[in-house]
N, CA, C and O atoms as a printed pandas DataFrame, in Angstrom:
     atom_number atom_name residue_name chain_id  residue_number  x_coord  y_coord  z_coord
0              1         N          UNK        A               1   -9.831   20.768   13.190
1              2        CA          UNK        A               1   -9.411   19.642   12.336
2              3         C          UNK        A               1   -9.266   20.109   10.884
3              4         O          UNK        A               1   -9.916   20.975   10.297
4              5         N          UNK        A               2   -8.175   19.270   10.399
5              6        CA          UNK        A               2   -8.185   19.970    8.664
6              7         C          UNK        A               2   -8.456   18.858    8.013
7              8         O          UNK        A               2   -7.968   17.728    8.023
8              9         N          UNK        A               3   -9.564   19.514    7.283
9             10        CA          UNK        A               3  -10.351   18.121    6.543
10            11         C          UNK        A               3   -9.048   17.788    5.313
11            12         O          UNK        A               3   -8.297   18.623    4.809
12            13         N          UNK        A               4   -9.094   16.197    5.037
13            14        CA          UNK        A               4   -7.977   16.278    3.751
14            15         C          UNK        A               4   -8.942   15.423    2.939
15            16         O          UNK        A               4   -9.747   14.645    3.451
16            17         N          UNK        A               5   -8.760   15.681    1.306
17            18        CA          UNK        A               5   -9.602   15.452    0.426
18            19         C          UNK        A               5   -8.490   13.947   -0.149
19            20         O          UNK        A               5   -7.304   14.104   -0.442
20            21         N          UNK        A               6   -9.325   12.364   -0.211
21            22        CA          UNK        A               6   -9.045   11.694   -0.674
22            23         C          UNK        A               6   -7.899   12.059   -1.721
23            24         O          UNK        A               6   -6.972   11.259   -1.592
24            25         N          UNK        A               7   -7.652   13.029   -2.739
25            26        CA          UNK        A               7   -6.731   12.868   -3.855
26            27         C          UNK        A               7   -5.707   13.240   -2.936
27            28         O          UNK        A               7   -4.644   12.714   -3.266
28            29         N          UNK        A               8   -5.608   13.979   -1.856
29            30        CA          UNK        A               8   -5.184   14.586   -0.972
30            31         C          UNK        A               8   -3.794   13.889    0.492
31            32         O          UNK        A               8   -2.905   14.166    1.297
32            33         N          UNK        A               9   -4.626   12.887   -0.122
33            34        CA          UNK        A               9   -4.607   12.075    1.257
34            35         C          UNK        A               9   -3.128   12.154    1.647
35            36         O          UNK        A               9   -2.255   12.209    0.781
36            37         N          UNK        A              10   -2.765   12.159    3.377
37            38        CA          UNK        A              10   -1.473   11.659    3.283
38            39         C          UNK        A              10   -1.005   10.557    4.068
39            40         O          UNK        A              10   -1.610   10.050    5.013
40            41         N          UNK        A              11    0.310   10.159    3.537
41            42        CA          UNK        A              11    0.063    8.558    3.724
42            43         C          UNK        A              11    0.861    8.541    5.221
43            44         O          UNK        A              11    1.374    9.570    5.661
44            45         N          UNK        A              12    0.899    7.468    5.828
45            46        CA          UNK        A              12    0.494    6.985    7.646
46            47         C          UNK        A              12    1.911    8.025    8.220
47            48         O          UNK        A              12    1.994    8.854    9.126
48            49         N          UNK        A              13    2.842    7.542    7.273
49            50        CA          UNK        A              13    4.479    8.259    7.759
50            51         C          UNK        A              13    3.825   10.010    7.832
51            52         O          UNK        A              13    3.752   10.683    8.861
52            53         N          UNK        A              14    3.534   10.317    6.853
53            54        CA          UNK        A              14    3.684   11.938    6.622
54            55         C          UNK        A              14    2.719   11.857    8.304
55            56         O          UNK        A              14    3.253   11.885    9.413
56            57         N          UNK        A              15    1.578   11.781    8.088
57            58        CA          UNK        A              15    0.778   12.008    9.533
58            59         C          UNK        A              15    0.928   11.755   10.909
59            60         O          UNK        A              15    0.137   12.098   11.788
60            61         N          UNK        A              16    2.267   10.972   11.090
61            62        CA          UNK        A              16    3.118   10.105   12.258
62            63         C          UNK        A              16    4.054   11.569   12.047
63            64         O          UNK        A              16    3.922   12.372   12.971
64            65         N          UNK        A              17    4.671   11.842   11.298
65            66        CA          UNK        A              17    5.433   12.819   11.412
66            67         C          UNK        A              17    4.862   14.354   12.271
67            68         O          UNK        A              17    5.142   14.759   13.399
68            69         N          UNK        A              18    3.947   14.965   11.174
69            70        CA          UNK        A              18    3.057   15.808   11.410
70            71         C          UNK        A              18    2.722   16.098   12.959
71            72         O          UNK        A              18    2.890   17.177   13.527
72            73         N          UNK        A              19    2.227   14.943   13.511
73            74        CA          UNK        A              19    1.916   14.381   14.794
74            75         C          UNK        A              19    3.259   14.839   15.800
75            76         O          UNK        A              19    3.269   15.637   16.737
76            77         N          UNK        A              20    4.424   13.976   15.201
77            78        CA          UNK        A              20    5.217   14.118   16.307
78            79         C          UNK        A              20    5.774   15.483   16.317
79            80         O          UNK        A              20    5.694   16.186   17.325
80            81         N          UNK        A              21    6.391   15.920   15.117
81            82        CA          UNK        A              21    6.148   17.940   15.257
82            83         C          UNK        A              21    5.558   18.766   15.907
83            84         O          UNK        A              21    6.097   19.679   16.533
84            85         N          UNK        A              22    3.837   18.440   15.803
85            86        CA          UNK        A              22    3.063   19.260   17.029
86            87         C          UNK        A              22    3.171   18.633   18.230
87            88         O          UNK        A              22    2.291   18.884   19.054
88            89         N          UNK        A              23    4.151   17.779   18.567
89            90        CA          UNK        A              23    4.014   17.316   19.725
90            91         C          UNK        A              23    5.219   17.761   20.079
91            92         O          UNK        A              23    5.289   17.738   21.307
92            93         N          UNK        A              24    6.242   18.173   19.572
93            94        CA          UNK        A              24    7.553   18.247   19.639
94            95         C          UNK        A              24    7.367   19.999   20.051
95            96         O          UNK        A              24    7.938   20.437   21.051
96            97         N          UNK        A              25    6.616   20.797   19.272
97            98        CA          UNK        A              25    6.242   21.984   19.230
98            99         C          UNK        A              25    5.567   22.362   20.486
99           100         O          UNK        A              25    5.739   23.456   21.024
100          101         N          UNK        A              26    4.502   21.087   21.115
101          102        CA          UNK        A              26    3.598   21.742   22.097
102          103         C          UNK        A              26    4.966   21.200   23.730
103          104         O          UNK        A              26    4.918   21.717   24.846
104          105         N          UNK        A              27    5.306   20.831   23.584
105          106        CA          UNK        A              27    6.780   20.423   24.656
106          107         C          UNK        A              27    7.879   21.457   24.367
107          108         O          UNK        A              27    8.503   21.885   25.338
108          109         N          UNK        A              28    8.120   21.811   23.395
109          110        CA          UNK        A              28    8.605   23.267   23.610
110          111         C          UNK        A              28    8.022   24.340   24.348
111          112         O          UNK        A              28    8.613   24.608   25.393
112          113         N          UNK        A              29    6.943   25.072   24.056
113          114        CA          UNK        A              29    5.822   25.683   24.340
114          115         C          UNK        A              29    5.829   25.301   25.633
115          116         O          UNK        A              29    6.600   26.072   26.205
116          117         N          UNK        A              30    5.385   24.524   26.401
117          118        CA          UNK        A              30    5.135   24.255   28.113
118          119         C          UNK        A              30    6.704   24.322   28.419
119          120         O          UNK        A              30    6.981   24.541   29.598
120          121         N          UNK        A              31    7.445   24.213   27.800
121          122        CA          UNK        A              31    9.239   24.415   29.087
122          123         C          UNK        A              31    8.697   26.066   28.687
123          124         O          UNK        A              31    8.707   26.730   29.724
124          125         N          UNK        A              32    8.448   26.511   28.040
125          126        CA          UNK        A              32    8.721   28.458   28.604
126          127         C          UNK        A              32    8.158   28.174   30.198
127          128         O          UNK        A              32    8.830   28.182   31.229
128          129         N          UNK        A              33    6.786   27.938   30.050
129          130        CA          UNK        A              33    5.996   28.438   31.765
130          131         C          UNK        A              33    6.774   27.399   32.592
131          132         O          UNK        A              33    6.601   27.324   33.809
């Protein structure tokens, strides 16, 4: 987990995004095998 520091913070969109990237990334990743 990456801790984020209140001044830091990011707001709901950026982390919905973030989210769907590594999700977009880990569904790439499983079509190789």
């Amino acid at each position: 987990m990456v801790k984020i520091s209140k001044k830091d913070k990011l707001t709901e969109d950026e982390v919905i995004g973030i989210v769907a990237n590594n999700l977009k990334k880990l569904e790439e990743s499983l079509d190789i095998f």
